[in-house]
C-alpha positions as CSV (number, residue, x, y, z in Angstrom):
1,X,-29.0,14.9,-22.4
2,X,-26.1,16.9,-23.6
3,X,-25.2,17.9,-19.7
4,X,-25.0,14.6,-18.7
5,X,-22.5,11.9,-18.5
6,X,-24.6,8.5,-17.4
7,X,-27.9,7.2,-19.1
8,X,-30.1,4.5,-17.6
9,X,-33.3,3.3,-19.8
10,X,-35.4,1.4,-18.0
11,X,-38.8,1.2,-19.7
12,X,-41.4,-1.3,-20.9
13,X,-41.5,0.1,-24.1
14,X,-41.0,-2.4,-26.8
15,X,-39.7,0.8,-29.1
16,X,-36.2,1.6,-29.8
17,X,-36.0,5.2,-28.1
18,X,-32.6,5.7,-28.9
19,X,-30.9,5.4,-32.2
20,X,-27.3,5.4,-33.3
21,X,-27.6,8.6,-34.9
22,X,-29.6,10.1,-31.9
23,X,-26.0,9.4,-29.8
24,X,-23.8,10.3,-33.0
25,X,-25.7,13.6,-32.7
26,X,-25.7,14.1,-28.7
27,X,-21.6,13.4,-29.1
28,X,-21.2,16.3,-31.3
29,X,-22.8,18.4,-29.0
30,X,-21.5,17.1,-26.2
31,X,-18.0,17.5,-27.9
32,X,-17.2,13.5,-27.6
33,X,-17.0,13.9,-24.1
34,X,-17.4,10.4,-22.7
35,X,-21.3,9.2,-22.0
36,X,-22.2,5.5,-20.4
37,X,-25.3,4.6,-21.3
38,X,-27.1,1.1,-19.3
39,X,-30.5,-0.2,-20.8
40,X,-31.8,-2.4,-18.3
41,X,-34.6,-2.2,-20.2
42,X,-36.2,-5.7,-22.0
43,X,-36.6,-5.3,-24.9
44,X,-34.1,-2.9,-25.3
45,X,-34.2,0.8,-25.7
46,X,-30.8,1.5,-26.9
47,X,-29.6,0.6,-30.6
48,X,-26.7,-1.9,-29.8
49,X,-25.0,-0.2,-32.4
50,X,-24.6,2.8,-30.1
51,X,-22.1,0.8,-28.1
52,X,-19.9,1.0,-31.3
53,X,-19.3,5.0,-31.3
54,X,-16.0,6.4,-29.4
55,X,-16.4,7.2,-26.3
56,X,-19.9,6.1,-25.7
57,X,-19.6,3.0,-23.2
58,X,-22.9,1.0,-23.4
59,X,-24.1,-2.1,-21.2
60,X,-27.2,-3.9,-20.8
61,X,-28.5,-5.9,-18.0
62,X,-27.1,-9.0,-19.6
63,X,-23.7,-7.3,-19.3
64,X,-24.3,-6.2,-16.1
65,X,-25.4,-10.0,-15.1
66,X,-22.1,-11.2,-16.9
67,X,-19.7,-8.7,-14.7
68,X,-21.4,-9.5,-11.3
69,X,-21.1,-13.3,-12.0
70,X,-17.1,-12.9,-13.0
71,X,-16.9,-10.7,-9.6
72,X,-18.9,-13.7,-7.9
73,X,-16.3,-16.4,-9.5
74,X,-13.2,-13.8,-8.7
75,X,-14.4,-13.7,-4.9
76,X,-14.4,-17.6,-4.6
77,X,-11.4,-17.8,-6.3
78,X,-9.9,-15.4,-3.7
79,X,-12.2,-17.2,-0.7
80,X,-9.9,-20.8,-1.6
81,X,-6.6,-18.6,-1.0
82,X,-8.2,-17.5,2.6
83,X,-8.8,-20.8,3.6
84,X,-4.9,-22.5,2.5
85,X,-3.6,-18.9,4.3
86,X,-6.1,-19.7,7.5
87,X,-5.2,-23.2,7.9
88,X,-1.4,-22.6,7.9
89,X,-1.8,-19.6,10.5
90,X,-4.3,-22.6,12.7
91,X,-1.5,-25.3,12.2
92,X,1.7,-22.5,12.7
93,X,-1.1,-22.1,16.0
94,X,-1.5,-25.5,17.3
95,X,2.6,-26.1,16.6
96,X,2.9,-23.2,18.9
97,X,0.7,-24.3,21.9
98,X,2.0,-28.0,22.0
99,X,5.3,-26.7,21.9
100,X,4.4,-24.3,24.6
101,X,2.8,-27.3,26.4
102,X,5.6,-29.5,26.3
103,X,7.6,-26.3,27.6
104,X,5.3,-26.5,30.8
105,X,5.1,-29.9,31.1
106,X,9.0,-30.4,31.8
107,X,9.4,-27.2,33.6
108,X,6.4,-28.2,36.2
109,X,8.2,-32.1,36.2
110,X,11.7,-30.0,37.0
111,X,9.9,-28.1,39.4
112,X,8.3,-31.0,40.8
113,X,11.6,-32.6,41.2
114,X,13.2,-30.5,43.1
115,X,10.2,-28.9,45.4
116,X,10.8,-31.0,48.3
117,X,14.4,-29.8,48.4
118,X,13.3,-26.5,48.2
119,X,10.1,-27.0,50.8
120,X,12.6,-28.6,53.7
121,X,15.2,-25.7,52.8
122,X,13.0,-22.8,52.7
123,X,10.3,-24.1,55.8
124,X,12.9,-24.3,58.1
125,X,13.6,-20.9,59.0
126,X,9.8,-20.3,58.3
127,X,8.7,-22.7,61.3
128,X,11.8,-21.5,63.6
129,X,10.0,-18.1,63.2
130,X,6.5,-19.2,64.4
C-alpha cells in the first residue's frame, strides 16, 4: 500500500483490518505523502483514530452520505435563485411582447387610417394602365 494514494475498504468483516499504527507505519514509508482512505465498510474496517494522523484524509460512508446531502441542500438552494432569475427574464418577456403589440396595434390603426387615401392615390394610375 505504500505505492498508492487512495484506500477503499469495503468488506463484511466485523474485524478492524486497519489500525492506527498500521497507517502511522505506511506514512513513514510512504514519506507522509498524502493517502485518503474511505471505509464504506459496516462495521468498519478502518480505526477512526486513523483519520487523526497528518495527511491521512479518512471518510466513511456516513461522511460520504453527509457531503452528498449538503450538495443536495446546496443545489436547491441554488434551484430557488433560478427560478426568481427565470421569472424576471419571462416578465422582462411578456413587458416586451405587449409593448411590441401595442406598437402594432397603433401602427396597423395609422395604417388603417390612411389606406383609403393611399388606395384612391396609388389605383389610379394602376387602372389607367389596364
Amino acid at each position: 500500500m505504500r505505492d498508492v494514494d487512495v484506500v477503499i475498504a469495503a468488506t463484511s468483516s466485523a474485524e478492524t483490518l486497519l489500525g492506527r499504527d498500521d497507517v502511522e507505519n505506511l506514512m513513514k514509508a510512504r514519506r507522509n505523502r498524502p493517502l485518503l482512505l474511505i471505509d464504506l465498510s459496516v462495521p468498519r474496517n478502518i480505526d477512526p483514530a486513523v483519520g487523526g494522523l497528518e495527511n491521512v484524509a479518512l471518510y466513511n460512508i456516513d461522511d460520504l452520505e453527509s457531503l452528498a446531502r449538503g450538495g443536495v441542500q446546496a443545489r436547491e438552494r441554488e434551484l430557488t435563485a433560478c427560478h426568481q432569475i427565470i421569472e424576471a427574464h419571462v416578465t422582462a418577456l411578456i413587458e416586451k411582447l405587449r409593448a411590441e403589440s401595442e406598437r402594432r396595434y397603433l401602427s396597423d390603426r395609422s395604417c388603417r387610417s390612411s389606406r383609403p387615401h393611399h388606395l384612391a392615390v396609388e389605383s389610379g394610375p394602376l387602372l389607367q394602365a389596364i
